[in-house]
C-alpha positions as CSV (number, residue, x, y, z in Angstrom):
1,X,62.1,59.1,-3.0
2,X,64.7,57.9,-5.5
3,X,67.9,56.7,-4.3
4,X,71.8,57.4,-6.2
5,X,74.0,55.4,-3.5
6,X,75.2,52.1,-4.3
7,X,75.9,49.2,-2.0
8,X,75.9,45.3,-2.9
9,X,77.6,42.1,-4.3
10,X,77.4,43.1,-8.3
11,X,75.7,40.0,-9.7
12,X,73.2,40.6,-7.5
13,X,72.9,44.3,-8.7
14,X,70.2,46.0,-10.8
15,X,71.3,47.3,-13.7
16,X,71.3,50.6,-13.7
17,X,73.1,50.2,-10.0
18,X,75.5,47.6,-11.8
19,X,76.3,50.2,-14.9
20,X,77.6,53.0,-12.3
21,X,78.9,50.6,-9.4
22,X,81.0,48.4,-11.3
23,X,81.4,50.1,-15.2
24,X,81.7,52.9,-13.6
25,X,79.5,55.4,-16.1
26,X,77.0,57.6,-15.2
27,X,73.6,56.9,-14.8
28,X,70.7,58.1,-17.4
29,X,68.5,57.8,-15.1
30,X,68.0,57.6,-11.2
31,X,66.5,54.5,-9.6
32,X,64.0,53.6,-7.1
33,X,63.6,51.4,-4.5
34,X,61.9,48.6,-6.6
35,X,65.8,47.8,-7.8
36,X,65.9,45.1,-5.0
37,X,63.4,43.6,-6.2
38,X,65.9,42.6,-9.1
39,X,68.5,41.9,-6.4
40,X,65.7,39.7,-4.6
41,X,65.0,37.7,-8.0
42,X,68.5,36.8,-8.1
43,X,68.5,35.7,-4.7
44,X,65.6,33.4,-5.2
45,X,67.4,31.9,-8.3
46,X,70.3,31.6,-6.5
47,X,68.8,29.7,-3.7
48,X,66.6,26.9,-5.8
49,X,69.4,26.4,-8.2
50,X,72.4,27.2,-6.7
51,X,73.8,29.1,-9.6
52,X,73.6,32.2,-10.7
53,X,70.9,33.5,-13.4
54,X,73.0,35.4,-15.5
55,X,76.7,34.2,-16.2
56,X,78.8,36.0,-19.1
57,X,81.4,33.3,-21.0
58,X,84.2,32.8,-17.7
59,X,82.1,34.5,-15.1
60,X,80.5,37.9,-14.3
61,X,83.5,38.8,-12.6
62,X,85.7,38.8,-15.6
63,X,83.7,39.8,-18.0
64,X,81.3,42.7,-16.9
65,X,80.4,44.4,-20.2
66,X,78.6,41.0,-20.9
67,X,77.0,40.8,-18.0
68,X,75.4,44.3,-18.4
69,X,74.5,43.5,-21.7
70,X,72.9,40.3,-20.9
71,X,70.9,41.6,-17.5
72,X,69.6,44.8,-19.6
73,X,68.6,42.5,-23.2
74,X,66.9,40.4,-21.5
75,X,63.7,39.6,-23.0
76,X,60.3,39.1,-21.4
77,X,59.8,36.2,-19.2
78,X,63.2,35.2,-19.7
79,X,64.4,34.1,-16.1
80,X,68.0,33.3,-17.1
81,X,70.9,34.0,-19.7
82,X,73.9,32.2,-20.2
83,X,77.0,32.7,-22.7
84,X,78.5,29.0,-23.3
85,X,81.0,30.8,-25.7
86,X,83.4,33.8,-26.0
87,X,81.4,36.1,-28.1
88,X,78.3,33.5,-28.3
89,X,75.0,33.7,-28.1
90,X,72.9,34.1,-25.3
91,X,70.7,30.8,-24.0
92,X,67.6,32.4,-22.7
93,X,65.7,30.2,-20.1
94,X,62.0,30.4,-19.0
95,X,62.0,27.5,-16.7
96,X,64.0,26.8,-13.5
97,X,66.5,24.1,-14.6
98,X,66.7,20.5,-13.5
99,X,69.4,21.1,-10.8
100,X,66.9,22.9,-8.7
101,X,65.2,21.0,-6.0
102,X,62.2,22.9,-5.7
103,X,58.7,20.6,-6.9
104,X,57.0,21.2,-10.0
105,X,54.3,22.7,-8.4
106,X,56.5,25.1,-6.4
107,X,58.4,26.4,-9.7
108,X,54.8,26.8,-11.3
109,X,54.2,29.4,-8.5
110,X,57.8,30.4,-8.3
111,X,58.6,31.3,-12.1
112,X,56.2,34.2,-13.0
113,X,57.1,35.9,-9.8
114,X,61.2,35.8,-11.0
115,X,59.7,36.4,-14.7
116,X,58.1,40.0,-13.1
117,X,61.2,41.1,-10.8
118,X,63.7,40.2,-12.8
119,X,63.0,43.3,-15.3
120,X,65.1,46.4,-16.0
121,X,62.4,48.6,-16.7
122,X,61.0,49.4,-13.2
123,X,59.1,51.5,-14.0
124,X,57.0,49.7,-17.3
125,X,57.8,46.0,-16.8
126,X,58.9,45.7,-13.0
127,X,56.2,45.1,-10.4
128,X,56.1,47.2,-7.4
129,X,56.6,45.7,-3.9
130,X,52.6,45.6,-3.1
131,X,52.5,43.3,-6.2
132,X,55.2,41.2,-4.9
133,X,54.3,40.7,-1.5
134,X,51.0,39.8,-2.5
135,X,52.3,37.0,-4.9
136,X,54.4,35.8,-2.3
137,X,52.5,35.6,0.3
138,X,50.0,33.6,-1.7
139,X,52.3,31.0,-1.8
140,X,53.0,30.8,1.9
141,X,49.3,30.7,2.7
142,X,49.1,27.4,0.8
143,X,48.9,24.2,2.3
144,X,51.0,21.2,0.6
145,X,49.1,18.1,-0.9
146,X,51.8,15.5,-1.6
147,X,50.6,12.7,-4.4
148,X,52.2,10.1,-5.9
149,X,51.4,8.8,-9.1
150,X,51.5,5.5,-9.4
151,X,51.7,5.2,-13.0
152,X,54.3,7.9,-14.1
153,X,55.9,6.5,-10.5
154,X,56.8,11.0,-10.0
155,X,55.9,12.8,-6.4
156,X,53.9,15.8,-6.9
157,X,53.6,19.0,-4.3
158,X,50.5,20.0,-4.8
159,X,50.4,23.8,-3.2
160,X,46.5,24.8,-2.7
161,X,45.0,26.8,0.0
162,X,43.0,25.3,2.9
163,X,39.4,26.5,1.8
164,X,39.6,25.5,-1.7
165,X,37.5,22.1,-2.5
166,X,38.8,18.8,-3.8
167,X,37.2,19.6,-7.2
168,X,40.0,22.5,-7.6
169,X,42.5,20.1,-6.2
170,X,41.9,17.4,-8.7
171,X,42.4,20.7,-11.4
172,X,45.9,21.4,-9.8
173,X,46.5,17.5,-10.3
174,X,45.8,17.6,-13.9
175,X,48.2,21.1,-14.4
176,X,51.1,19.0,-13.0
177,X,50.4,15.8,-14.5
178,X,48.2,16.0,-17.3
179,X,45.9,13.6,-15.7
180,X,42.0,14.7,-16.1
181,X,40.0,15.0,-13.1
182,X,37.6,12.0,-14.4
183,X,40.6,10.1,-14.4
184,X,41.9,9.9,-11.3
185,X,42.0,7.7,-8.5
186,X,43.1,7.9,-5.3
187,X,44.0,5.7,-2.3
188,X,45.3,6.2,1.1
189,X,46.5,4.0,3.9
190,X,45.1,0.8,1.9
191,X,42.3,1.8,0.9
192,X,40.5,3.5,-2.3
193,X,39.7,7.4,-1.2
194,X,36.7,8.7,-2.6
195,X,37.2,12.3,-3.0
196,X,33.8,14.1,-2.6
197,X,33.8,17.0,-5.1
198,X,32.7,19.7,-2.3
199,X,35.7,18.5,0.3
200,X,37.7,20.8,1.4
201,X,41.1,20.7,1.6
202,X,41.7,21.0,5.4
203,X,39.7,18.1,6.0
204,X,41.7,15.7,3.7
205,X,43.7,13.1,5.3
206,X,46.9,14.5,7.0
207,X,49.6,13.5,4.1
208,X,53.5,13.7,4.3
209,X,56.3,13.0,1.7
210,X,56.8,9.5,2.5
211,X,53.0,9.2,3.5
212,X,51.2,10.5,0.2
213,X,48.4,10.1,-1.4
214,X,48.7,8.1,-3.8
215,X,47.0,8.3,-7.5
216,X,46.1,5.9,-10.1
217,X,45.1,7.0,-13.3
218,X,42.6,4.7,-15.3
219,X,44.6,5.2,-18.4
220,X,47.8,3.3,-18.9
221,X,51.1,5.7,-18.9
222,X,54.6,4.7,-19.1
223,X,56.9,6.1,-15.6
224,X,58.8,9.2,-16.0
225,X,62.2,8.9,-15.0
226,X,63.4,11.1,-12.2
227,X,65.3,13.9,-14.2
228,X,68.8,14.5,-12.0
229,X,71.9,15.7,-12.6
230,X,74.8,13.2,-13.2
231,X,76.8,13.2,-10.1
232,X,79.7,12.3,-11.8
233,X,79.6,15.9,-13.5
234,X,79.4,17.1,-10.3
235,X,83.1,15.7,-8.7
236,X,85.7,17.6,-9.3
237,X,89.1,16.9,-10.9
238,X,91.6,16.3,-8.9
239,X,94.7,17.8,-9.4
240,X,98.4,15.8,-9.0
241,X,100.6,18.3,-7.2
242,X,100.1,19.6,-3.7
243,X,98.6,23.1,-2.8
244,X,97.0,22.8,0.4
245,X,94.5,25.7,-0.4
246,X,93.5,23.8,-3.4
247,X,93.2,20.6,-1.9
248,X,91.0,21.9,0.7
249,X,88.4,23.5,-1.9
250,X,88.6,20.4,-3.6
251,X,88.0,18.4,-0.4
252,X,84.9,21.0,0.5
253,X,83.6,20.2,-3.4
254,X,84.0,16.4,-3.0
255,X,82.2,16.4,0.5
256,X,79.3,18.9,-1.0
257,X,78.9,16.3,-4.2
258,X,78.8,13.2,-1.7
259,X,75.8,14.8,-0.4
260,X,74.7,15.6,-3.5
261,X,74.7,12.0,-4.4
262,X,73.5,10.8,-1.4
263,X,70.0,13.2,-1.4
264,X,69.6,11.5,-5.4
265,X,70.2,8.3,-4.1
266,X,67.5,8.4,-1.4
267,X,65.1,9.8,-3.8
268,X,65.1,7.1,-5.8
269,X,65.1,4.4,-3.4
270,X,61.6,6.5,-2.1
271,X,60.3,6.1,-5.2
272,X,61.0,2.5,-5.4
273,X,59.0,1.9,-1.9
274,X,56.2,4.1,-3.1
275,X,55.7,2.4,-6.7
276,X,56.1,-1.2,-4.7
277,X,53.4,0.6,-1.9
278,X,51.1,1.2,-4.6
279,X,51.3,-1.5,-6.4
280,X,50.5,-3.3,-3.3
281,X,47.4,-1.1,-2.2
282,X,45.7,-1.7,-6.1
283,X,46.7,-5.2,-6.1
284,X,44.9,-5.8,-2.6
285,X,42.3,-4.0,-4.4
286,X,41.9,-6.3,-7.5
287,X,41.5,-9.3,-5.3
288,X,38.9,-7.8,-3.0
289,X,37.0,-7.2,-6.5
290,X,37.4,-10.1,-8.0
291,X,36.4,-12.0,-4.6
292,X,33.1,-9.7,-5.4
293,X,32.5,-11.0,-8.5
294,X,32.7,-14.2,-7.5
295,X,30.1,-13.4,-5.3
296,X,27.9,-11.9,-7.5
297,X,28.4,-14.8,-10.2
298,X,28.1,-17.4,-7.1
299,X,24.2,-16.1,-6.4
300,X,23.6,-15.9,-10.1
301,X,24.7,-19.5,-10.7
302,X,22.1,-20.7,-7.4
303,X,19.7,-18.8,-9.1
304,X,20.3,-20.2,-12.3
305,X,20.1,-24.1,-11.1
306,X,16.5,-23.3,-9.3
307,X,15.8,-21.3,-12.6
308,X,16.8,-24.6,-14.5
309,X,14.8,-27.1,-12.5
310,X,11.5,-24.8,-12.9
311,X,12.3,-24.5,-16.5
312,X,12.5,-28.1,-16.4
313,X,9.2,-28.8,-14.1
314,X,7.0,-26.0,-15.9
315,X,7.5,-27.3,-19.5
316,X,6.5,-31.0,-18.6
317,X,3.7,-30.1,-16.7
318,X,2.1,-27.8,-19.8
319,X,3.3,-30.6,-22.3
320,X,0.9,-32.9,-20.7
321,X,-1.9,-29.8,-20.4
322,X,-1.5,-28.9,-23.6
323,X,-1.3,-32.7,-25.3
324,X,-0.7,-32.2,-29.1
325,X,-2.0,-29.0,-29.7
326,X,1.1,-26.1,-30.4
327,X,1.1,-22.7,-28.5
328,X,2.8,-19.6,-28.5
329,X,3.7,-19.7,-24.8
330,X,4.6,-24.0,-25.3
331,X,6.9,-22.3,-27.6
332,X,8.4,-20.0,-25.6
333,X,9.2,-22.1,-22.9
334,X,11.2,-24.2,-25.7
335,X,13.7,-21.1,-26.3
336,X,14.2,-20.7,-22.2
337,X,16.0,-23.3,-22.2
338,X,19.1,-22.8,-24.5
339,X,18.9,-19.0,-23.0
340,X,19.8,-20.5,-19.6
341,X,22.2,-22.9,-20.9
342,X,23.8,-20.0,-22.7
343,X,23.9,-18.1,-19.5
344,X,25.5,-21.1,-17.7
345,X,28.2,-21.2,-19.9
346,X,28.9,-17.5,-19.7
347,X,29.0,-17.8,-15.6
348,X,31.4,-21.1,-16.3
349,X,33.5,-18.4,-18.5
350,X,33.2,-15.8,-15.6
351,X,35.0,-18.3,-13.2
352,X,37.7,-19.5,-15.0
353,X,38.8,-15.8,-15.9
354,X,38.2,-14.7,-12.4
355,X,40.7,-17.7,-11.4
356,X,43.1,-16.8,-13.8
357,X,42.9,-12.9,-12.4
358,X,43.4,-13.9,-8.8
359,X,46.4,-16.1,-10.0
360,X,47.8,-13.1,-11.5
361,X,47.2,-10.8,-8.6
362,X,48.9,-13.4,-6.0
363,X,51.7,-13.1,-8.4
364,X,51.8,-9.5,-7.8
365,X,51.6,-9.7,-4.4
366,X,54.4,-12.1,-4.2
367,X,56.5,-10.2,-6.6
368,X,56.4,-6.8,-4.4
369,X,57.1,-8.7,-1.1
370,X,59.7,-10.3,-2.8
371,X,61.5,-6.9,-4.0
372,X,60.6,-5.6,-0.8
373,X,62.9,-8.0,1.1
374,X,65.5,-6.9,-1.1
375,X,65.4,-3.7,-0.9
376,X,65.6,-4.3,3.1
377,X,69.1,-5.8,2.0
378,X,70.1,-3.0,0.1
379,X,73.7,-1.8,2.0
380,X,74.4,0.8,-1.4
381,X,72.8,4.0,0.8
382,X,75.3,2.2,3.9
383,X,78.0,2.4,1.9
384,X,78.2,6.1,0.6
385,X,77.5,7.2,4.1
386,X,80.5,5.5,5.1
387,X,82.7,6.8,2.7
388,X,81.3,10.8,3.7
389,X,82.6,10.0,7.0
390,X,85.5,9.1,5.9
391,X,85.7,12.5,3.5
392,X,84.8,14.8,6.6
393,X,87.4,13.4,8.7
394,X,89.8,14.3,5.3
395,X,87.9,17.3,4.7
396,X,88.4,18.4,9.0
397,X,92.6,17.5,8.3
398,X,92.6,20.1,5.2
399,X,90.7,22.6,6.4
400,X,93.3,22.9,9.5
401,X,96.4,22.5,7.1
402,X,95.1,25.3,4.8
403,X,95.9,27.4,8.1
404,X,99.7,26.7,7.6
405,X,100.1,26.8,3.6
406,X,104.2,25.6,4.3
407,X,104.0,21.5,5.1
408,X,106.6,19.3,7.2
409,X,108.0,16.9,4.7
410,X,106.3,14.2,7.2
411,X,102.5,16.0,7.0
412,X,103.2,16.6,3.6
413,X,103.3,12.8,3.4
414,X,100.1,12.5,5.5
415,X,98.4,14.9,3.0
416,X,99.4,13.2,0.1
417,X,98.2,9.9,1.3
418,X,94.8,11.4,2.5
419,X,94.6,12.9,-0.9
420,X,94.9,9.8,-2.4
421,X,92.2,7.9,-0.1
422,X,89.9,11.1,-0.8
423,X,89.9,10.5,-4.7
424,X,89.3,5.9,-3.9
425,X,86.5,7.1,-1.8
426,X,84.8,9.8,-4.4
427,X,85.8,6.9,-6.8
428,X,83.7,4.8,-4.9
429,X,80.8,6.6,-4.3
430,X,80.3,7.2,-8.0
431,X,80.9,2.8,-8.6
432,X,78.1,2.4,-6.0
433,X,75.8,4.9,-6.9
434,X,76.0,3.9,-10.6
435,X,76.2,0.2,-10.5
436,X,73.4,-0.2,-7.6
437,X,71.3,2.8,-7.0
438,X,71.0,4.3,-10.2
439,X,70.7,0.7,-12.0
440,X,68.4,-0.7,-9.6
441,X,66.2,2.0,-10.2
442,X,66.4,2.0,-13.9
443,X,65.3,-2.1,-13.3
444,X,62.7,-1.1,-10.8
445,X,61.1,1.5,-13.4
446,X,61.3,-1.4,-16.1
447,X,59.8,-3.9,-14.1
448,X,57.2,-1.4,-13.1
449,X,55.7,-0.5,-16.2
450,X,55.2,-4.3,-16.8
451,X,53.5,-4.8,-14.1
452,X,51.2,-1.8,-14.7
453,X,50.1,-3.2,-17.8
454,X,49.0,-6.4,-16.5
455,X,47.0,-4.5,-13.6
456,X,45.7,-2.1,-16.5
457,X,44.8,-5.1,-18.4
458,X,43.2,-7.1,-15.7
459,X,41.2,-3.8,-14.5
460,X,39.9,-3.5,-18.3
461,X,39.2,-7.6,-18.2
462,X,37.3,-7.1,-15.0
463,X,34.7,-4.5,-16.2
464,X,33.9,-6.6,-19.2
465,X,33.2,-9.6,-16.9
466,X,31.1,-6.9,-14.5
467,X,29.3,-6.0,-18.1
468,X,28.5,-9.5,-18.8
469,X,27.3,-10.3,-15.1
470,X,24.5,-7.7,-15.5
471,X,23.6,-8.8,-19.1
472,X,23.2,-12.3,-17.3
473,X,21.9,-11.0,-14.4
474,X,19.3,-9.4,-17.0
475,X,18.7,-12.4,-19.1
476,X,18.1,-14.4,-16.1
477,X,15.7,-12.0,-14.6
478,X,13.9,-11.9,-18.2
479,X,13.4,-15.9,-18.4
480,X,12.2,-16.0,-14.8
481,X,9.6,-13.3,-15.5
482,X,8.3,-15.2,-18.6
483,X,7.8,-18.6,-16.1
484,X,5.5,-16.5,-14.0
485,X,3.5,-15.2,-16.7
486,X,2.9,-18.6,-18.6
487,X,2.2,-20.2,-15.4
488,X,-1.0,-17.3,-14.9
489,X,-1.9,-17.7,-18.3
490,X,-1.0,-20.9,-20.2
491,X,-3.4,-23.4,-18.2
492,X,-6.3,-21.8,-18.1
493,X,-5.4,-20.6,-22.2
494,X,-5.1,-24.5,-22.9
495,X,-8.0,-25.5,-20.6
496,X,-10.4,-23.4,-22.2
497,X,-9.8,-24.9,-26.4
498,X,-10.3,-28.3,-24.7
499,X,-13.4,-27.2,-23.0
500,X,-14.7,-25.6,-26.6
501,X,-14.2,-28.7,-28.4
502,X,-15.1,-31.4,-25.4
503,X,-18.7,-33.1,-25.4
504,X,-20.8,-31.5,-22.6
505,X,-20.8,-35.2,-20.7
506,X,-17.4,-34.2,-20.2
507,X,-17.0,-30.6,-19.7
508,X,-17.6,-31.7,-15.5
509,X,-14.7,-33.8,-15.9
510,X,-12.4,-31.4,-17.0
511,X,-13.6,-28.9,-14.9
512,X,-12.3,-31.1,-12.1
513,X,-9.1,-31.9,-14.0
514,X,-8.7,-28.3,-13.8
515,X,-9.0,-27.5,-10.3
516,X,-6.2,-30.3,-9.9
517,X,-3.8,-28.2,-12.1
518,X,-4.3,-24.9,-10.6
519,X,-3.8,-26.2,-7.0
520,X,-0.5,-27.6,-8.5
521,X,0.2,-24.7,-10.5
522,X,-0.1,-22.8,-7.1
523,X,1.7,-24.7,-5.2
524,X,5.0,-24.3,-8.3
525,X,3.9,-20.7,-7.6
526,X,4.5,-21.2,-4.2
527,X,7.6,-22.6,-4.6
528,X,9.3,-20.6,-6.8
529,X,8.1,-17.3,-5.2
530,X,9.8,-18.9,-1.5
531,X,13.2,-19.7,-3.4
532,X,13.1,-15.9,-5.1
533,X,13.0,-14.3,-1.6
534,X,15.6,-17.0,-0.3
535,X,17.8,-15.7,-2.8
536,X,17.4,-12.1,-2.3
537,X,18.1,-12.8,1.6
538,X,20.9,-14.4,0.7
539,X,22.3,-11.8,-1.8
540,X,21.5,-8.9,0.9
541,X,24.1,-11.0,3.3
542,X,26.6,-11.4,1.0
543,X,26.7,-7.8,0.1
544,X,26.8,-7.2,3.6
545,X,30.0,-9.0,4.1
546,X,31.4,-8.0,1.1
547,X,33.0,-5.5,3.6
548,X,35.3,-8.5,5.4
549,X,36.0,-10.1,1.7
550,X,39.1,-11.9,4.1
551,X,37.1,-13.9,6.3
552,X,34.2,-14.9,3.3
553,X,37.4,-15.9,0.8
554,X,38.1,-18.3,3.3
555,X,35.2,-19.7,3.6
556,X,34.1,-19.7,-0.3
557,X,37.9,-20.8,-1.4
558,X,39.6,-22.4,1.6
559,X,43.1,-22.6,1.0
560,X,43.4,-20.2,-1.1
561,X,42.5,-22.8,-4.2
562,X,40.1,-21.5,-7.2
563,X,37.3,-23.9,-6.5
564,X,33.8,-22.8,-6.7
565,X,31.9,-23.1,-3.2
566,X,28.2,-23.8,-2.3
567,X,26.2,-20.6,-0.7
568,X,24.4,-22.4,1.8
């Protein structure tokens, strides 16, 4: 059925509606019902942005020809058209602008859909209403994933729908922040949050705004600053003489930009806590693995001193076996040594860098308590809420003297004077804002990225010194090998060329002689083969209480000092 009536505000008019409603010419053609789709579109725009899509030079309403010529030239997937000039150009825009408070990843979603209704051509370009309530309702079958990324210090809204899997979610990640899948990290509540790839989404953590997941990417970034628009473009001008009608728009403008500044304001104080939240979660993280290394290099270093003494017992026993005579293995117990005094010195490195991470991290630590207790003083949010109240109660008195547009010379007094106060208070809001909020923030974001490089730097630091711990760990397990094997071969090796070249009167002698050895080589055996298994019980304990790292840091480093403790 096609439809020739017209009814509707005109900007939010198709236009072929808009050419015989308001230019009053006849239409070439008759339109369908699809045309509110258009007046839906503008709607939509309307709402995220609070302006208008299409705006002639000095409004729709004063120049229509314009305004029909920019709705009807519009190109494709052009969601907006503004003339800056008289008799300018059109600026065609394919984003949403920064004004508009919807999330990235709501505009994602959001922007094709306006792109598809706000068309002229119903009928080639337009899509139909099954199209668009399918597109829509996509959207409001999501669920919202909110994540924080800790580097770029920006909240994401990550819209996904309840069966999808975390592997698709970690894709949505990377559309909104260029962050690959491999490279992203997550914790939650304290802790580091494993995402398994096949998780769905409605059994992730339950996650608000100011509860979010929060990300860490393994590649350094630099924060994105929060785009906003300047509040002080956003105040109006306040004229000198008095017209109550004017005054009380102006009043209604000043109120609607004090909130305006208020909503910025809290968003970047959010950001602040989450970036100081974060920061606080990875640096908790850092010392619970460096308190693991330590660990790791602690059993390695017993190992190494019972490695060390064998060494030591093993070469002076086949010293006096062998006498004189020069063997392969006599040899290779020679090079053990400077191999375990090399790893010693790399497990001596190990410690001192460990120490001078955990000093670093304590720093860290103490540096977001620190701006933490500050930001509890913080009285700037305090401040512009006090001067709103003081604008309503204004804004209340104008909006009833608007009623009588004729003053008593004593009210018009009053409204002078509360004129006045209205313009100190707007004045104020804009000092505080500007010389607290927005420049704490700007210091916060500074501050930030320095500390990210140092956390950057010492996570790079701390998988060298997890690389070295298994070469070491792989040396040490190379030199101990090699003692077993020379004590099962070497004697008996050494025994045997003395046997060859001994007189026969003496061949029961050294028989004997080598009995002796063997029991003692057994016993070394013994030994050595009791401390191995002492050590692996004792490595399988401390990796079981690697899980309460608090209570064995203080009892490896009481006091907090870097000091290296014995394993008992």
């Amino acid at each position: 059925e096609k439809f020739v009536s017209v009814y509707g505000t005109e900007e939010y008019l198709h236009p072929d509606m808009y050419k015989r409603a308001v230019l009053k010419k006849p239409p070439q053609r008759a339109y369908g019902a699809t045309v509110d789709l258009w007046s839906i579109g503008v709607t939509f725009y309307h709402a995220a942005t609070g302006s208008l899509p299409f705006i002639p030079f000095g409004g729709p309403r004063k120049n229509k020809e314009i305004m029909y010529r920019i709705t009807t030239e519009k190109p494709t997937g052009a969601i907006a058209g503004i003339q800056q000039q008289e008799n300018g150009a059109i600026d065609w825009t394919y984003e949403l602008p920064i004004t508009c408070r919807l999330s990235f990843g709501l505009r994602r979603l959001l922007v094709p859909i306006l792109a598809n209704i706000l068309e002229a051509d119903q009928e080639q370009c337009c899509w139909g209403f099954d199209q668009f309530f399918a597109e829509t309702n996509d959207i409001l079958y999501r669920t919202v994933i909110h994540v924080f990324c800790l580097p770029q210090a920006v909240m994401h809204w990550v819209y996904i729908h309840c069966h999808n899997t975390a592997t698709i979610f970690l894709e949505e990640v990377f559309r909104e922040t260029n962050i690959a899948a491999h490279q992203q990290e997550y914790f939650f509540e304290g802790h580091l949050y494993a995402l398994d790839p096949s998780l769905q989404i409605d059994n992730f953590p339950r996650n608000t705004e100011n509860c979010p997941l929060i990300m860490l990417n393994t590649e350094l970034e630099d924060p994105v600053v929060l785009r906003y628009r300047d509040p002080a473009l956003v105040f109006p001008k306040f004229l000198p003489q008095i017209d109550v009608l004017a005054d009380y728009s102006t009043a209604k403008d000043v109120v609607s930009a004090t909130y305006y500044t208020l909503r910025i304001a809290w968003s970047l104080l959010q950001c602040q806590e989450l970036v100081l939240r974060g920061l606080y979660w990875v640096s908790e993280a850092l010392k619970t693995e460096c308190l693991q290394i330590l660990e790791k290099r602690h059993t390695m270093a017993v190992t190494l001193t019972c490695l060390q003494k064998q060494e030591t017992k093993t070469l002076l026993l086949y010293e006096a076996v062998a006498g004189e005579c020069e063997t392969s293995e006599l040899k290779g117990l020679a090079e053990i040594k400077p191999r375990l005094q090399s790893v010693d010195e790399d497990l001596s490195r190990c410690f001192h860098c460990i120490s001078h991470h955990r000093a670093i991290v304590w720093y860290l630590l103490s540096e977001v308590e620190k701006r933490q207790n500050q930001m509890k003083d913080d009285r700037s949010i305090l401040k512009m809420e006090a001067c709103l109240d003081k604008m309503q109660l204004i804004y209340s008195q104008f909006k009833k003297a608007q009623k009588c547009p004729r003053l008593l010379y004593n009210e018009q007094q009053i409204h002078k004077l509360d004129k006045v106060n209205l313009g100190h208070l707007a004045k104020k809001v804009l000092s505080v804002f500007q010389d607290d909020c927005a420049q704490q923030y700007q210091a916060a974001l500074l501050a930030h990225g320095t500390r990210m490089r140092k956390v950057f730097k010492m996570r790079k630091h701390l998988k060298k010194l997890n690389r070295s711990l298994t070469a070491c760990s792989v040396e040490i397990s190379g030199c101990w090998d090699y003692l077993y094997k020379v004590l099962d071969e070497l004697p008996q090796r050494v025994l045997q060329d003395k046997m060859t070249s001994a007189p026969p009167s003496s061949q029961d002698y050294l028989k004997q002689k080598h009995q002796a050895m063997m029991f003692g080589m057994q016993e070394l055996q013994e030994q050595m083969k009791v401390v191995a298994n002492n050590l692996k019980v004792n490595n399988s304990i401390i990796q079981r209480c690697t899980g309460s790292g608090n209570s064995l840091h203080s009892n490896l480093f009481p006091g907090g000092d870097c000091q290296e403790a014995t394993l008992g």
